[in-house]
Backbone as numpy.savetxt, mean C-alpha at the origin, in Angstrom:
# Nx Ny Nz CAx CAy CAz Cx Cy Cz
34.10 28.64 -0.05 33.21 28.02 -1.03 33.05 26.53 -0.77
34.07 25.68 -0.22 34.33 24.07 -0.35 33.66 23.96 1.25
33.18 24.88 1.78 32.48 24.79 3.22 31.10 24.93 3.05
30.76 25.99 2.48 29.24 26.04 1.34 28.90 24.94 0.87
29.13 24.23 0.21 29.61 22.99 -0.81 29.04 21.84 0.35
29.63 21.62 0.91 29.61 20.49 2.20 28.29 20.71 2.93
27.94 22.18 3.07 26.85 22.22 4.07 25.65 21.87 3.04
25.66 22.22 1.96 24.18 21.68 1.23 24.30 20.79 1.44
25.46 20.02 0.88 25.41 18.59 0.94 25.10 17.39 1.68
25.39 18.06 2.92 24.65 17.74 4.47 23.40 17.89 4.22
22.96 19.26 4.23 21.16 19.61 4.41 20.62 18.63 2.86
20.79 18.58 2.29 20.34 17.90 1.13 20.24 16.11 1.57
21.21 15.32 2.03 21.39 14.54 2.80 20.58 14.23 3.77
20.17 15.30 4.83 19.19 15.16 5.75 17.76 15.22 4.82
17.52 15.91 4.11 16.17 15.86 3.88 16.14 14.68 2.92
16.83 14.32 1.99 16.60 13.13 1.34 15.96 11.75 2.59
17.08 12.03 3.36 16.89 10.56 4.24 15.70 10.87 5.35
15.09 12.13 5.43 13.76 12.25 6.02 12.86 11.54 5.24
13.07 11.84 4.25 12.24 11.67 3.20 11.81 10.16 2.72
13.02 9.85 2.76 12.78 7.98 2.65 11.90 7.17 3.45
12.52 8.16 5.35 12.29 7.53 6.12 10.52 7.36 5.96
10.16 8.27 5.85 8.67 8.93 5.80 7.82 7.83 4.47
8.77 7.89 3.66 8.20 6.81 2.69 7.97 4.92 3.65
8.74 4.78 4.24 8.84 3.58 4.68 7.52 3.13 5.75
7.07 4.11 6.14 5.64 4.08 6.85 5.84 3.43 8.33
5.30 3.70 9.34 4.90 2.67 10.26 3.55 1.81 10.69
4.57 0.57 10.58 3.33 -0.60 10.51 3.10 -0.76 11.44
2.80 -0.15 12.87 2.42 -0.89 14.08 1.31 0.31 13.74
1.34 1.45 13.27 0.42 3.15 12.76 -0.69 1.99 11.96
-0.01 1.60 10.58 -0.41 0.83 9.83 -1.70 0.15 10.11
-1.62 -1.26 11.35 -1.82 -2.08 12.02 -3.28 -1.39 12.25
-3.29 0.08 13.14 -4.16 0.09 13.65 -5.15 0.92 12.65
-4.84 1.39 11.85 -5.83 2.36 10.85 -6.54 0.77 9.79
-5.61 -0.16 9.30 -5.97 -1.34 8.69 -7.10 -1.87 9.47
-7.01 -1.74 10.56 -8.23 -2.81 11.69 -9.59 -1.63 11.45
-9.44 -0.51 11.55 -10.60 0.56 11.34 -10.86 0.75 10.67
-9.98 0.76 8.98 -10.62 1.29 7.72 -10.17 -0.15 6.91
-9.86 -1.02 6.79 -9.78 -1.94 5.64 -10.14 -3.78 6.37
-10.15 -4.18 7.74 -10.84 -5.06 8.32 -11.65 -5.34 8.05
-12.59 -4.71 7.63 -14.18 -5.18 7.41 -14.43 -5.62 6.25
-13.53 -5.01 5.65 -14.00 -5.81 4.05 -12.35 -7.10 4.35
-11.39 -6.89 4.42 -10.28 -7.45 4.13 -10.06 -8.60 5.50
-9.33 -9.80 4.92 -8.30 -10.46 6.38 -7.09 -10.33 6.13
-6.32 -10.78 7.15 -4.64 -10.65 7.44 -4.67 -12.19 6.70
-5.12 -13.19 7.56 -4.94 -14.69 7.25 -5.02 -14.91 5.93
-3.98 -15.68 5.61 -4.20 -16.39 4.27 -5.80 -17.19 3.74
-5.96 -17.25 2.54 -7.24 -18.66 2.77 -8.50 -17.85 3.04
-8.35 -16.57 4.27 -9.39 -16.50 4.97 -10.07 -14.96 3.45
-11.40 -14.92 2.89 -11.84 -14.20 2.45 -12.75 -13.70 3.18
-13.19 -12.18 2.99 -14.39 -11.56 3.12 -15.20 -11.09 1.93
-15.68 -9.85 2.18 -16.10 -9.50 0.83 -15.29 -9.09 -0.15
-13.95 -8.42 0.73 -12.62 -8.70 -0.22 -11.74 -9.70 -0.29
-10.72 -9.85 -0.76 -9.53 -10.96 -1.12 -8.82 -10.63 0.56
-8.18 -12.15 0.81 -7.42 -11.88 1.76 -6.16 -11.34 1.00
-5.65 -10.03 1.94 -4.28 -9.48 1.65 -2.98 -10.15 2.19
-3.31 -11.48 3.07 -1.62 -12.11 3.69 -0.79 -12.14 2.06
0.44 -11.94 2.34 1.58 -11.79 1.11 0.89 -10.96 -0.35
0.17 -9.99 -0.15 -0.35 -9.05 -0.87 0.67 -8.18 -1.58
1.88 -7.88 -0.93 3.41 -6.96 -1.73 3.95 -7.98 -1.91
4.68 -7.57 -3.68 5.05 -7.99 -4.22 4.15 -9.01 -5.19
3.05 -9.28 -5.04 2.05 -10.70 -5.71 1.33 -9.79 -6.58
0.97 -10.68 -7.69 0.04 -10.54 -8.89 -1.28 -9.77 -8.88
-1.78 -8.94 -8.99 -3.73 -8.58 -8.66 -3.96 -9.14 -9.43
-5.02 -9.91 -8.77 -5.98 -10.82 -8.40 -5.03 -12.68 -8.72
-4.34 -12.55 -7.85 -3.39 -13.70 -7.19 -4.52 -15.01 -6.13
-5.42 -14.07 -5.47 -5.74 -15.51 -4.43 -7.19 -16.16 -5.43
-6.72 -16.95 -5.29 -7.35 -18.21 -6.05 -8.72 -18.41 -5.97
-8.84 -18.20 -4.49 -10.26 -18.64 -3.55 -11.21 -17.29 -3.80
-10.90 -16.45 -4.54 -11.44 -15.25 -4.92 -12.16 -14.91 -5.79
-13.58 -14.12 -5.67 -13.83 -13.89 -7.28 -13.44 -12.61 -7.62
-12.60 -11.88 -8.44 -11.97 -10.68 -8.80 -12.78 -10.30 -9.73
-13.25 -8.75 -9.67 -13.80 -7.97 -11.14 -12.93 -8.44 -12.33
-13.10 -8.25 -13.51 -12.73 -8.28 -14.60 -12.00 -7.17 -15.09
-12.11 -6.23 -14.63 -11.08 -5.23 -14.93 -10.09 -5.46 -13.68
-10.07 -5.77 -12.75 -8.85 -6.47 -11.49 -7.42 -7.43 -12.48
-8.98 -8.36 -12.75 -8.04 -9.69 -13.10 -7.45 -9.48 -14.72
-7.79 -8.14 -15.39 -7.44 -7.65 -16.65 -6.54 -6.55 -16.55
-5.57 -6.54 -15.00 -5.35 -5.03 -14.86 -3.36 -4.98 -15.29
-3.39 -6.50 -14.67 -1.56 -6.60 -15.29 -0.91 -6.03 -13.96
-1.23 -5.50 -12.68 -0.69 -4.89 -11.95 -0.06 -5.42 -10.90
1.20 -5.53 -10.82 1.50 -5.94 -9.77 1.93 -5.71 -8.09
1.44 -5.92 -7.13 1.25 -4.97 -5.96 2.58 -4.77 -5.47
3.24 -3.85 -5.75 4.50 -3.15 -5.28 4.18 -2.12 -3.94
4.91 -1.23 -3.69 4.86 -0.38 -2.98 4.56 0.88 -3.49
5.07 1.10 -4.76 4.29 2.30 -5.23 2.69 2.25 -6.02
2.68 1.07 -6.29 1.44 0.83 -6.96 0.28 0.53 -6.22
0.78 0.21 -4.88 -0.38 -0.07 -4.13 -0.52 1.33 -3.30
0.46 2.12 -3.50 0.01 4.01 -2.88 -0.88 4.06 -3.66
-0.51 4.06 -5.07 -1.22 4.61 -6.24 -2.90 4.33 -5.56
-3.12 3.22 -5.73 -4.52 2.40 -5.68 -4.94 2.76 -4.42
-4.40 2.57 -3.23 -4.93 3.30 -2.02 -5.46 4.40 -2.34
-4.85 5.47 -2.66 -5.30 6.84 -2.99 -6.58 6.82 -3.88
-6.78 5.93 -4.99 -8.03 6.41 -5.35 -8.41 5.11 -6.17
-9.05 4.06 -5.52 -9.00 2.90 -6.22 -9.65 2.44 -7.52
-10.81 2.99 -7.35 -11.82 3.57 -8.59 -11.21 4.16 -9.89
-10.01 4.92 -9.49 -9.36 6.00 -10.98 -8.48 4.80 -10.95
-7.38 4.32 -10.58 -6.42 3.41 -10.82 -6.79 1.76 -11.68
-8.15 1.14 -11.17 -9.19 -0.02 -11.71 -10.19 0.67 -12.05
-10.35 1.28 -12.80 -11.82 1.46 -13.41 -12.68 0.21 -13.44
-13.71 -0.17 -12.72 -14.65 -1.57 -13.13 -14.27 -2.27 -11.59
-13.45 -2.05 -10.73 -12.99 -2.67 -9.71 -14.13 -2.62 -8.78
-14.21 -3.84 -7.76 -14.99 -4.02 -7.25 -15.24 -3.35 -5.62
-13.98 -2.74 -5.55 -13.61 -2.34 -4.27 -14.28 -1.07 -4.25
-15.13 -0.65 -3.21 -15.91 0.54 -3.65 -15.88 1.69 -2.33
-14.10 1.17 -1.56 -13.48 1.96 -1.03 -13.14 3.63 -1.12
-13.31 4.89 -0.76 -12.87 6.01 -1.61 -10.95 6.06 -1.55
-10.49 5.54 -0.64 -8.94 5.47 -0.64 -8.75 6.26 0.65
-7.57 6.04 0.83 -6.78 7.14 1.85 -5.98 8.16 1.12
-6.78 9.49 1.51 -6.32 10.51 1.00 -4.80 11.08 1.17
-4.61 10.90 2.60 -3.59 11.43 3.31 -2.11 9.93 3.39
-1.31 10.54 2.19 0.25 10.03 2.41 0.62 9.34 3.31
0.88 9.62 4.72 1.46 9.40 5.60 0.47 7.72 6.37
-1.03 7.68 5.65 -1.74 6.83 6.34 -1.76 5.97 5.34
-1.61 5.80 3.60 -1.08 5.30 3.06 0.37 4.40 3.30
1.24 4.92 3.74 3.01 4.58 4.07 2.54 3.85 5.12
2.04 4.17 5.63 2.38 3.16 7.20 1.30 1.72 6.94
-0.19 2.05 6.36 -1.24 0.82 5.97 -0.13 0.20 4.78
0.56 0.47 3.92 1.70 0.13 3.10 2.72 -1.33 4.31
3.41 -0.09 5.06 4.22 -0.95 5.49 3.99 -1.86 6.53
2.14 -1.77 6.97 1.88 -2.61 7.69 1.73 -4.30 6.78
1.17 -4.24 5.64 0.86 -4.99 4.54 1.84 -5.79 4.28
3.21 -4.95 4.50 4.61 -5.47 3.96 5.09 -6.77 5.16
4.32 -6.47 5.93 4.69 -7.69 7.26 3.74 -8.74 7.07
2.84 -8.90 6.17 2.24 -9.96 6.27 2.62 -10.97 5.34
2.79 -12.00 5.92 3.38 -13.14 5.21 2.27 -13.97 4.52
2.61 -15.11 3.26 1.52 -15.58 2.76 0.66 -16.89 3.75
């Protein structure tokens, strides 16, 4: 029984820490889906705007934080602050998450392209 016991505990173990890992995304994955699907509206550089807000130091900061920006009113009324789960949230469907938002993105459907555009984000400094 105390051998039973141990082996879930293992397999339970492994899949938890798959699981994390998979949450943590890769940002070099990240890097390159960001340049194809969020570049055109978005910059890396601080300062620098397009038709969206620049995202440099975007995790962890306030929505609608850059200054040099004009933010919808439901953005700058939203209280949200860009974490890691909140900015899955909003990736996935930006429209249901800001109702009134100006971003007229449909999201990334698929998890795994979320996690990695996530943890590419997480490398950019302000």
């Amino acid at each position: 029984m105390r051998f039973k016991t141990l082996t879930l505990a293992a397999a339970a173990a492994v899949v938890l820490s798959a699981g994390a890992a998979k949450a943590e995304g890769d940002a070099a994955a990240g890097e390159a889906l960001f340049k194809k699907r969020c570049a055109v509206c978005h910059a890396v550089e601080a300062g620098k705007n397009k038709v969206g807000p620049s995202l440099a130091g975007v995790v962890g900061a306030a929505a609608g934080h850059v200054e040099s920006y004009k933010y919808s009113k439901a953005m700058m009324d939203s209280g949200l602050t860009w974490d890691e789960a909140t900015l899955d949230e909003y990736l996935t469907d930006p429209r249901g998450v800001v109702k009134g938002t100006k971003m007229a993105f449909p999201g990334l459907k698929k998890e795994e392209e979320r996690a990695d555009v996530i943890a590419y984000l997480s490398t950019l400094g302000q």
